[in-house]
GUTIMAR-385628 format. One line per 10 residues: number of its first residue (from 1); their letters; for each residue z, y, x negated of N, C-alpha, C. Coordinates in pm, 1 decimal, m for minus. Layout:
BEGIN
NUM> a> Z:Y:X:Z:Y:X:Z:Y:X  ...
This chain:
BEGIN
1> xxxxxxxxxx> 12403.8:32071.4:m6956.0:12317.2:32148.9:m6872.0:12405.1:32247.0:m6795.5  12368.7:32392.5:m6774.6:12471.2:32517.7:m6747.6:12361.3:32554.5:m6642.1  12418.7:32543.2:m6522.8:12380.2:32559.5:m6361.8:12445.0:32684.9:m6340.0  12381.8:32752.3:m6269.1:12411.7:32883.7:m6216.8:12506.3:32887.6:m6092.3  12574.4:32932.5:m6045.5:12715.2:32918.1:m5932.5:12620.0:32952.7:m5771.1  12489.4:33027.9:m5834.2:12420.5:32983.9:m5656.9:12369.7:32851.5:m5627.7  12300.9:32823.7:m5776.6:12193.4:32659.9:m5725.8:12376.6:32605.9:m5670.2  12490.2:32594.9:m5727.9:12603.2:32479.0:m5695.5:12680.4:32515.3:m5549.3  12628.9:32648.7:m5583.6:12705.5:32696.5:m5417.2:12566.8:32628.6:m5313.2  12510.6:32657.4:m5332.4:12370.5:32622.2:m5247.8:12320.7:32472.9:m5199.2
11> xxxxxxxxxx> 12398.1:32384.5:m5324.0:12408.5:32238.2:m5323.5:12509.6:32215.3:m5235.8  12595.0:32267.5:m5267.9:12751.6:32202.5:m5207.1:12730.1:32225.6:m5008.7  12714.5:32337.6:m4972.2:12709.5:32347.6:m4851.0:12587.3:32310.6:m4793.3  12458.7:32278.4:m4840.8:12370.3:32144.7:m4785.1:12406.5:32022.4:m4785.1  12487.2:31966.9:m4881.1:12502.8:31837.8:m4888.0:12631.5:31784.8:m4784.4  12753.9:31912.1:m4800.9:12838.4:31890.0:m4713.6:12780.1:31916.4:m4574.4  12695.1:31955.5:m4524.4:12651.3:31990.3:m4399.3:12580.2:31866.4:m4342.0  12538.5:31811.4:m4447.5:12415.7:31703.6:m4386.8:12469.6:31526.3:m4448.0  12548.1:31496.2:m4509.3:12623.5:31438.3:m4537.4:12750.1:31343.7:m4464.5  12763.5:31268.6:m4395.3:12897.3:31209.3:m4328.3:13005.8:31143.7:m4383.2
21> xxxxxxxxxx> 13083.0:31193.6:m4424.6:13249.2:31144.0:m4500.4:13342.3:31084.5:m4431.1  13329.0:30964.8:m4450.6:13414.3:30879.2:m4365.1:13515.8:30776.1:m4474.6  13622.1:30768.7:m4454.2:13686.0:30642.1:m4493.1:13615.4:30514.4:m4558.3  13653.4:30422.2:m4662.9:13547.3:30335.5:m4707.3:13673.0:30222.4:m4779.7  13674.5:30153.0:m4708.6:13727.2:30001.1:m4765.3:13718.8:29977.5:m4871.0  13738.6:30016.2:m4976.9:13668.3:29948.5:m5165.4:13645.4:29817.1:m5089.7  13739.3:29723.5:m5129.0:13746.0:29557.2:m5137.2:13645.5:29511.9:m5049.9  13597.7:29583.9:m4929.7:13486.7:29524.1:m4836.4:13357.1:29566.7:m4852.0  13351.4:29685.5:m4891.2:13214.4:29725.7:m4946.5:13195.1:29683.7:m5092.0  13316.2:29614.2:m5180.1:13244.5:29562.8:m5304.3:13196.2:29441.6:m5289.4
31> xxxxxxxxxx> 13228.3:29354.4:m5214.1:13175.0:29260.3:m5198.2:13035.5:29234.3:m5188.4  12981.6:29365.1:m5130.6:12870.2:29370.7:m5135.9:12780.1:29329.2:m5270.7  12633.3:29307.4:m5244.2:12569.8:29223.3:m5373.9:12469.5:29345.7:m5403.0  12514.7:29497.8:m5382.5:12421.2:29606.8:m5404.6:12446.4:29605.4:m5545.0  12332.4:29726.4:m5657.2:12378.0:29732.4:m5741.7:12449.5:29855.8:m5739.6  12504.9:29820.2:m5933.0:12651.6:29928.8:m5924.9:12544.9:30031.9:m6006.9  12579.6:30166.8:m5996.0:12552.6:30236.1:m6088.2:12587.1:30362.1:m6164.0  12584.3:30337.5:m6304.0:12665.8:30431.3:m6365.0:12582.7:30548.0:m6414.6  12633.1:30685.9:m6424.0:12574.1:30794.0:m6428.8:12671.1:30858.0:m6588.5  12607.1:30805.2:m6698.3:12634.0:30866.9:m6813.7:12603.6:31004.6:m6830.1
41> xxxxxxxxxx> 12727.9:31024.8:m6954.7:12770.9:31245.8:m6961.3:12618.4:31285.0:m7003.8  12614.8:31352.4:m7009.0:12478.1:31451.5:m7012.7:12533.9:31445.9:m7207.3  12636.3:31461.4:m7240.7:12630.7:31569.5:m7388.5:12652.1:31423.3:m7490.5  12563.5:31440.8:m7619.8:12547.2:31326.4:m7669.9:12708.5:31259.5:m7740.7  12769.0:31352.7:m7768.2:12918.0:31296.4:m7827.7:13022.2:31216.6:m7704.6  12926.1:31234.1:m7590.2:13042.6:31109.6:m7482.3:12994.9:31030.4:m7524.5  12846.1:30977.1:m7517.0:12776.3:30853.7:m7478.5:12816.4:30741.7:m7526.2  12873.6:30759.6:m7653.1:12916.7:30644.1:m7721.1:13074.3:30591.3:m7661.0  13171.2:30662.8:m7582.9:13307.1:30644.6:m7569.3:13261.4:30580.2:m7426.9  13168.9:30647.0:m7338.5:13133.2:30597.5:m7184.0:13081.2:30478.1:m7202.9
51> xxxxxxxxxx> 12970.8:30443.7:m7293.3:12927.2:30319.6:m7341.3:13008.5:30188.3:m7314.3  13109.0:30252.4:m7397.2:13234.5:30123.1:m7421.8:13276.1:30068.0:m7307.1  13307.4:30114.4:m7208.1:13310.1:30052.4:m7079.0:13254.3:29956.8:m6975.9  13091.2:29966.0:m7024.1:12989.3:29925.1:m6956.8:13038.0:29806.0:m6975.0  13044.0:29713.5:m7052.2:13062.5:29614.1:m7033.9:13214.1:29570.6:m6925.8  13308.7:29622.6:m6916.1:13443.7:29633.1:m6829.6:13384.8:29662.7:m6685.2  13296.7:29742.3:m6696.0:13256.4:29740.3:m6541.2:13170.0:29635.2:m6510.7  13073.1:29601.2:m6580.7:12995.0:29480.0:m6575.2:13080.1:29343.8:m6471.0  13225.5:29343.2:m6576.0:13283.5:29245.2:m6534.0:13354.1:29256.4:m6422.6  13363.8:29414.1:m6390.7:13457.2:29397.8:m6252.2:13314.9:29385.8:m6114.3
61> xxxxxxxxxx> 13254.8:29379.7:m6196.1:13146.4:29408.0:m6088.7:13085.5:29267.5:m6087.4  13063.2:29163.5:m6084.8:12970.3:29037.2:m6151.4:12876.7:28987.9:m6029.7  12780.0:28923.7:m6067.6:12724.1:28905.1:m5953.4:12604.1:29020.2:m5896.8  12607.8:29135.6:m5999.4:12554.6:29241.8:m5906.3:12438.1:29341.7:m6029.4  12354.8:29379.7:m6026.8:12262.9:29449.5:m6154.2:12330.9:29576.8:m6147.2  12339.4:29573.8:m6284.3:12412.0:29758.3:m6318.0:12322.0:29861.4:m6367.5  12281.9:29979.4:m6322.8:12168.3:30052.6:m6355.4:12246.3:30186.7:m6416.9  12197.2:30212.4:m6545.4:12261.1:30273.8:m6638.8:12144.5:30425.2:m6632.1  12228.8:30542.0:m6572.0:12158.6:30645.3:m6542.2:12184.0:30752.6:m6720.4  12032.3:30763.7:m6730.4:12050.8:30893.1:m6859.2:12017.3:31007.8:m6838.4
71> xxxxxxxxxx> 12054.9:31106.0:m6896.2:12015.8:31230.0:m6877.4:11980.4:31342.3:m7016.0  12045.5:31237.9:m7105.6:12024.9:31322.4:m7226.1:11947.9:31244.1:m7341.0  11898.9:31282.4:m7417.5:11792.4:31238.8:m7491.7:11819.2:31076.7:m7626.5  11895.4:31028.3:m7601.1:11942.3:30890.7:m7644.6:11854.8:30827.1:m7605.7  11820.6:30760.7:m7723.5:11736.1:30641.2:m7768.3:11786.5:30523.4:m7649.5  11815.6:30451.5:m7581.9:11860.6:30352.5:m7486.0:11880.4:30224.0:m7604.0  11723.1:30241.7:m7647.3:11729.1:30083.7:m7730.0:11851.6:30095.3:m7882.8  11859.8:30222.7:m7890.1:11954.0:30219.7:m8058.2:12076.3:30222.7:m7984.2  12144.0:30199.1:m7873.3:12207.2:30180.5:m7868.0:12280.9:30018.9:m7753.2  12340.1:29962.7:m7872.0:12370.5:29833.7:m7906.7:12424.2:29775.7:m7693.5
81> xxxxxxxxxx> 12505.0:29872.5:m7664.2:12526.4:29866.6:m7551.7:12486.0:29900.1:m7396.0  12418.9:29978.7:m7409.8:12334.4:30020.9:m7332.2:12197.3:29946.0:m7307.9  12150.7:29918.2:m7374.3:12052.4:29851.5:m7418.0:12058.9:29694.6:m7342.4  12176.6:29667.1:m7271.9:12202.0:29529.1:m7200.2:12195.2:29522.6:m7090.4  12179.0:29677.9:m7019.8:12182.6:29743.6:m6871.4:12056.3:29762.4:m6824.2  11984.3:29799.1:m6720.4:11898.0:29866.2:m6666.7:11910.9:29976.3:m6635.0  11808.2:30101.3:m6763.7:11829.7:30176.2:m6830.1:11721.2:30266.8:m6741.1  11788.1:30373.9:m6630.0:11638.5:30474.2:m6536.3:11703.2:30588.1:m6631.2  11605.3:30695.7:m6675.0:11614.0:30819.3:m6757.0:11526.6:30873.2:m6671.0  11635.5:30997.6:m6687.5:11632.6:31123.1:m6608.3:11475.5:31215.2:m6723.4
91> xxxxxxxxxx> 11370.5:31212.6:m6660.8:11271.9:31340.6:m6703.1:11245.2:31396.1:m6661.7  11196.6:31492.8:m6763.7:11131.2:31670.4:m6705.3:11060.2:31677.5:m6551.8  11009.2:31614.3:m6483.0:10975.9:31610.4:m6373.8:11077.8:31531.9:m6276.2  11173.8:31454.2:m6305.5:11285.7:31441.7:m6206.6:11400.6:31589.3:m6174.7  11324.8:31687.8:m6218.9:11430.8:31777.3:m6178.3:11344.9:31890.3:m6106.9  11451.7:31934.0:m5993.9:11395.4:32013.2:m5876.2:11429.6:32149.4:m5984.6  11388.1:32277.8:m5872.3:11389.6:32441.0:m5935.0:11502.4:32451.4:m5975.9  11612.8:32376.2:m5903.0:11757.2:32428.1:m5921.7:11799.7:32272.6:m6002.5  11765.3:32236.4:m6106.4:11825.5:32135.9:m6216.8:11859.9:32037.5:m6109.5  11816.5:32019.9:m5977.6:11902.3:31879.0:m5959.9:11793.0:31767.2:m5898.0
101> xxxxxxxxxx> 11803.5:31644.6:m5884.5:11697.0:31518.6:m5878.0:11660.3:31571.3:m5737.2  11510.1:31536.2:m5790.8:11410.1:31527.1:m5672.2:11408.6:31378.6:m5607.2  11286.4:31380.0:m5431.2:11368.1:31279.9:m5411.3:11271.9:31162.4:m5425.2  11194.2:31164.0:m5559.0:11108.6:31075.0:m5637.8:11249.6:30958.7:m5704.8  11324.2:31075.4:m5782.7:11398.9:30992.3:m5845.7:11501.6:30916.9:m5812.9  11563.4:30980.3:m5678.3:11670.9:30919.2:m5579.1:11623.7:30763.3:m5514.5  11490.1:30809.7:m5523.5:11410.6:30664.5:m5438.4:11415.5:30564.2:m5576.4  11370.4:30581.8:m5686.2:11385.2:30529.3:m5794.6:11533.9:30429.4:m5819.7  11672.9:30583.9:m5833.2:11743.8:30510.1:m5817.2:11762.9:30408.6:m5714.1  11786.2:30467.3:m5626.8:11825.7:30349.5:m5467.0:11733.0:30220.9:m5494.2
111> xxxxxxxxxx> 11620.9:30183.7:m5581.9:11600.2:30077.8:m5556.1:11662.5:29943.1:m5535.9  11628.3:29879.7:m5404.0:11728.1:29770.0:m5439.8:11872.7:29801.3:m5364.2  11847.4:29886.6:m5332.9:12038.1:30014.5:m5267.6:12119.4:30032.8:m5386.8  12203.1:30064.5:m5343.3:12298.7:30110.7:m5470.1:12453.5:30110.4:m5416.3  12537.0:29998.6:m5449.0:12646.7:30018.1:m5353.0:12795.1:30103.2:m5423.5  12816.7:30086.0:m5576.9:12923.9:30116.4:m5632.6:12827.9:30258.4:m5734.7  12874.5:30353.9:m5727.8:12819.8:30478.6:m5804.0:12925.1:30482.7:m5898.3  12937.2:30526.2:m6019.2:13018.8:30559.8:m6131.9:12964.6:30693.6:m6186.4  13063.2:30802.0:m6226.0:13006.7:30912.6:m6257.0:13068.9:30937.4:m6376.3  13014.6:30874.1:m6507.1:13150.2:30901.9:m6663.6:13118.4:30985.7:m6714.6
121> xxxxxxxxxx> 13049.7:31158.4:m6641.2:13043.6:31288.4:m6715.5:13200.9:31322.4:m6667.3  13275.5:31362.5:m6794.9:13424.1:31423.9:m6772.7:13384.8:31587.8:m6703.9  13271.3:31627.5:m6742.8:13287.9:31749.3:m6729.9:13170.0:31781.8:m6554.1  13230.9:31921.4:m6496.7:13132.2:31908.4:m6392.2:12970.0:31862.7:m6436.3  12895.9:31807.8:m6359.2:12752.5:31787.9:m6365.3:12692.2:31771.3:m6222.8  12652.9:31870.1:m6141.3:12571.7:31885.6:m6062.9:12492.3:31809.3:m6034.7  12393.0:31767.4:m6156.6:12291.8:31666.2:m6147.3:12352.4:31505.9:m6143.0  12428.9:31479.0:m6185.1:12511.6:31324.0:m6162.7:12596.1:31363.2:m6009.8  12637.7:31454.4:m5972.4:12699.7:31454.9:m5852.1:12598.4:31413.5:m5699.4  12527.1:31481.3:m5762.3:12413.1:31499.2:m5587.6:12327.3:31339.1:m5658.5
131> xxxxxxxxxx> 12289.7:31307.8:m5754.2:12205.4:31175.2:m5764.6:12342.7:31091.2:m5698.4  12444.9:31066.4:m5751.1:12549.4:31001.0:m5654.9:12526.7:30996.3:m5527.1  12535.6:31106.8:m5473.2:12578.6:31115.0:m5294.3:12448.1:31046.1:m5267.9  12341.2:31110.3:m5318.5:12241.4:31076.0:m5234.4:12159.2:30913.2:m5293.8  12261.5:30885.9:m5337.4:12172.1:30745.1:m5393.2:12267.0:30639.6:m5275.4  12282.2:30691.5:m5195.9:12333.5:30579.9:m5078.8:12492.8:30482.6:m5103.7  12528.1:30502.4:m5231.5:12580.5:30459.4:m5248.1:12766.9:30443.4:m5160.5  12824.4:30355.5:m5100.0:12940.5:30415.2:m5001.7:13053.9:30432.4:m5106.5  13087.7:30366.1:m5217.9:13169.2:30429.0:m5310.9:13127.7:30533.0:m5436.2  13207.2:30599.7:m5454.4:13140.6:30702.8:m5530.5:13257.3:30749.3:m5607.1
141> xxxxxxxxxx> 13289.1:30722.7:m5747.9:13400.1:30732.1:m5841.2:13355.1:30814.6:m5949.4  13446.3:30912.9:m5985.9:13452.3:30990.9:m6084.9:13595.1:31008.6:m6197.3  13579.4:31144.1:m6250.8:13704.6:31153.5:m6310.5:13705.9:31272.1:m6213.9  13892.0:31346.2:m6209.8:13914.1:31475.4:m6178.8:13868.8:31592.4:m6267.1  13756.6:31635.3:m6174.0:13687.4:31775.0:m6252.7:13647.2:31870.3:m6160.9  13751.7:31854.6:m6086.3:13729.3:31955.4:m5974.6:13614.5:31938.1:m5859.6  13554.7:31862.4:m5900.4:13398.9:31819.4:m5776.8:13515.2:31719.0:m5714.9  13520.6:31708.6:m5570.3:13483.1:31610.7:m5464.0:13477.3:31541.7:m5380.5  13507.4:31560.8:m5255.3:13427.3:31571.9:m5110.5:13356.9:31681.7:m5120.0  13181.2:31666.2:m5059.7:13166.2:31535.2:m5021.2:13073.2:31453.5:m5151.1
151> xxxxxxxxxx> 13078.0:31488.4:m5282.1:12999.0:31423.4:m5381.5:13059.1:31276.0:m5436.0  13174.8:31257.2:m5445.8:13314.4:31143.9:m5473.0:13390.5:31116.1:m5380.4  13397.4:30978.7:m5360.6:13526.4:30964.8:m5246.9:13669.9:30914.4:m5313.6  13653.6:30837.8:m5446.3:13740.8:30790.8:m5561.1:13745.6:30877.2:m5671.5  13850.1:30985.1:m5692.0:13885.9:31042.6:m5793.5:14003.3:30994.3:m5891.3  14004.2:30938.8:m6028.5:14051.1:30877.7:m6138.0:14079.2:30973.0:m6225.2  14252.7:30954.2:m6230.8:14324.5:31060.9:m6325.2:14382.3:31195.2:m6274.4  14428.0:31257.4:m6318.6:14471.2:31394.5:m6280.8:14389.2:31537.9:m6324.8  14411.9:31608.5:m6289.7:14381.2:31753.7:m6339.9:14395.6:31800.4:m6457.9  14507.6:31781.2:m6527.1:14612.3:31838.7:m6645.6:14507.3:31747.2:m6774.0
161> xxxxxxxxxx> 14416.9:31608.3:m6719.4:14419.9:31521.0:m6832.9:14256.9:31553.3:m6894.4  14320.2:31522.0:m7014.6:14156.7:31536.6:m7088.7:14061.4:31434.9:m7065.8  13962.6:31455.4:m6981.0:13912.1:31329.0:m6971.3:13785.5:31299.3:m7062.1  13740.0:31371.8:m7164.1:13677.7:31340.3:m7269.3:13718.6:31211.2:m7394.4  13832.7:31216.7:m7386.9:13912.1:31131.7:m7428.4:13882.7:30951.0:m7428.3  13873.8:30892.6:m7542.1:13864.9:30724.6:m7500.1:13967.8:30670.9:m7422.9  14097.7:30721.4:m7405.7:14215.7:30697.5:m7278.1:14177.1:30698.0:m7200.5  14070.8:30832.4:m7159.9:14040.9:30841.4:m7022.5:13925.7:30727.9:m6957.6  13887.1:30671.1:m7060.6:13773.3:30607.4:m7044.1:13789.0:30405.5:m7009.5  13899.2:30453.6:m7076.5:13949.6:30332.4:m7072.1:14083.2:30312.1:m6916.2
171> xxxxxxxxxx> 14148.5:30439.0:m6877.4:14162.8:30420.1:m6775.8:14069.5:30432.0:m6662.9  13934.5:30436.0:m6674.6:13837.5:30458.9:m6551.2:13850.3:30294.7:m6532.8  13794.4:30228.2:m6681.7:13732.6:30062.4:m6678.9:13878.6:29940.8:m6613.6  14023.2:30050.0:m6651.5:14133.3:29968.9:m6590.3:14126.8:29952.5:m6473.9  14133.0:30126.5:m6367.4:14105.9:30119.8:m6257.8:13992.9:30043.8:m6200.9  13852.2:30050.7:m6238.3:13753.9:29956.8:m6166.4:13791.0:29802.3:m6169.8  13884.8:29753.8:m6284.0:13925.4:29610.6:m6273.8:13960.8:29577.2:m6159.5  14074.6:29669.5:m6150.9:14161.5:29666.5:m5993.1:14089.0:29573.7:m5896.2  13973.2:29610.0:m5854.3:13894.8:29588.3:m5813.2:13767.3:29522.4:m5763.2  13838.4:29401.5:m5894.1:13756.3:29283.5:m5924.9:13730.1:29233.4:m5809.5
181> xx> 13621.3:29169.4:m5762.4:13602.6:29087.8:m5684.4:13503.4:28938.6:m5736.8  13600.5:28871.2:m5695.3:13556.0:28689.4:m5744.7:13476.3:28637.9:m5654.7
């Protein structure tokens, strides 16, 4: 999805304006029993490499329902992995004038709260950024793609790296291990 540089300019300085960025404990806010939720790439040739993870986060996460966000037109059930998650898809009426979630669908997500956000589009996505912030969530992890404060407070990897890549994907699911909580 190709957003125009006003709807993102227009996003960025509402959200940073109205938004509070503060410091956030991982280890004390995971403890929490919110669910985690992951925000799959928009373009159909990730889905299958982001997939692979779900289960790695599952486990760093246990104890907690994982809600598997779609945006692009994948079957949920044909796929073998996904298909084990709680699966909210993004439709034609979850999107405001300017491509990004209305706040039908934010309420949708947040059901239940939402404490760990995951964002496995490598590439910018507007629409996975602002469903993040505003799904309440206090951690908010991505890859480096140039988004983030105030949309991410955990950025994974460098600049230079391809994060389309199953490396990269597989260092997101290393880093969230880190993180395990028993």
């Amino acid at each position: 999805m190709k957003l125009n540089s006003f709807a993102e300019q227009a996003a960025r300085i509402f959200h940073e304006r109205r938004m509070r960025i503060e410091p956030v404990a991982f280890h004390e806010v995971s403890r929490g029993i919110k669910a985690c939720l992951v925000c799959m790439p928009g373009r159909l040739d990730l889905i299958k490499p982001a997939a692979e993870i779900l289960p790695d986060i599952a486990t760093a996460f246990p104890n907690r329902s994982l809600k598997v966000m779609l945006t692009s037109s994948i079957d949920p059930q044909s796929h073998d992995i996904i298909k084990r998650f709680i699966v909210i898809r993004a439709e034609s009426g979850d999107y405001d004038t300017f491509s990004l979630p209305k706040k039908h669908f934010i309420a949708k997500i947040s059901t239940d709260g939402v404490g760990i956000a995951i964002d496995l589009d490598p590439r910018p996505n507007l629409f996975n950024a602002v469903t993040v912030l505003r799904s309440g969530a206090l951690i908010r992890t991505t890859f480096d793609k140039g988004i983030g404060l105030p949309y991410y407070n955990m950025i994974v990897g460098s600049e230079g790296q391809d994060p389309t890549s199953r490396t990269a994907y597989r260092m997101m699911a290393s880093v969230l291990a880190n993180f395990r909580v028993e």
